[in-house]
DRENLUMBA-473416 format. One record per residue (C-alpha): x, y, z; residue in one letter. Coordinates in pm, whole numbers, plus 50000, padded with zeros to 5 digits. Layout:
# residues N
XYZa
...
END
This chain:
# residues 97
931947894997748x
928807901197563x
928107876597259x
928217892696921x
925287887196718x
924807867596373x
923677887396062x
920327868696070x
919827886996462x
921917916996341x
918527921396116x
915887908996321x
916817934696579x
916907966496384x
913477954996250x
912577971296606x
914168000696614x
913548014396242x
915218047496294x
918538031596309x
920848019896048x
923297988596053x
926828010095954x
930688002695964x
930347967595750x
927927956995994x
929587958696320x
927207992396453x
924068006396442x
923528043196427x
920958070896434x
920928107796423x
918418126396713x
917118156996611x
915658180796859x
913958215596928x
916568231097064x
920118230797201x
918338223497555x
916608195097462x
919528175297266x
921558184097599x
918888168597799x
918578138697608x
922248131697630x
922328140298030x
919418111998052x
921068085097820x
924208088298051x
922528079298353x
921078051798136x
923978038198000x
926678040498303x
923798017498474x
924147994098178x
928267995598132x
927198006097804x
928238041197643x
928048053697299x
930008069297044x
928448106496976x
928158133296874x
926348169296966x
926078196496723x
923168221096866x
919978206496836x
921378172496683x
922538136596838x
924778121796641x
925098082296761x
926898048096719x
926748020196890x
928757987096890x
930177964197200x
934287973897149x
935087948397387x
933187918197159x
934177934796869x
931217940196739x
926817945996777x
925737924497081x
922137926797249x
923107953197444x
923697978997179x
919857973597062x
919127971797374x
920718005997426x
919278019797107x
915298008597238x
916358026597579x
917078058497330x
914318057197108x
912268058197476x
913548091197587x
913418106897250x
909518099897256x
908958119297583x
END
């Protein structure tokens, strides 16, 4: 089971990832995508599935036309562990091409 991270890390991390936002009394991060079109938020999700069924990793969200609604927390730890920011830097990634 992943580790879950200490408030001092919880902030380090999101210091790289500024677009998301430390939510639910600190155990998830979360970000809304906002795309073009329909199309393009589809695509985005179709790519960070492949991503995170590699991982083991898959996020709470949401899909409302051209928007990505998204949390992220480790259920089984309880909590944020590396591999939700890691998740979220895999995100911000795609979102950028």
């Amino acid at each position: 089971m992943p580790e879950l991270l200490t408030s001092t890390a919880k902030e380090y991390a999101l210091t790289e990832i500024p677009h998301w936002t430390l939510s639910e009394g600190g155990n998830a991060i979360e970000r809304t995508f906002t795309f073009r079109s329909f199309a393009r938020a589809f695509g985005f999700m179709s790519s960070t599935a492949i991503l995170a069924e590699k991982m083991n990793h898959h996020p709470t969200w949401t899909n409302t036309y051209n928007k990505v609604e998204v949390l992220l927390t480790s259920h089984d730890a309880g909590g944020l562990t590396e591999l939700d920011f890691k998740l979220a830097r895999k995100m911000d990634k795609l979102c950028e091409t």
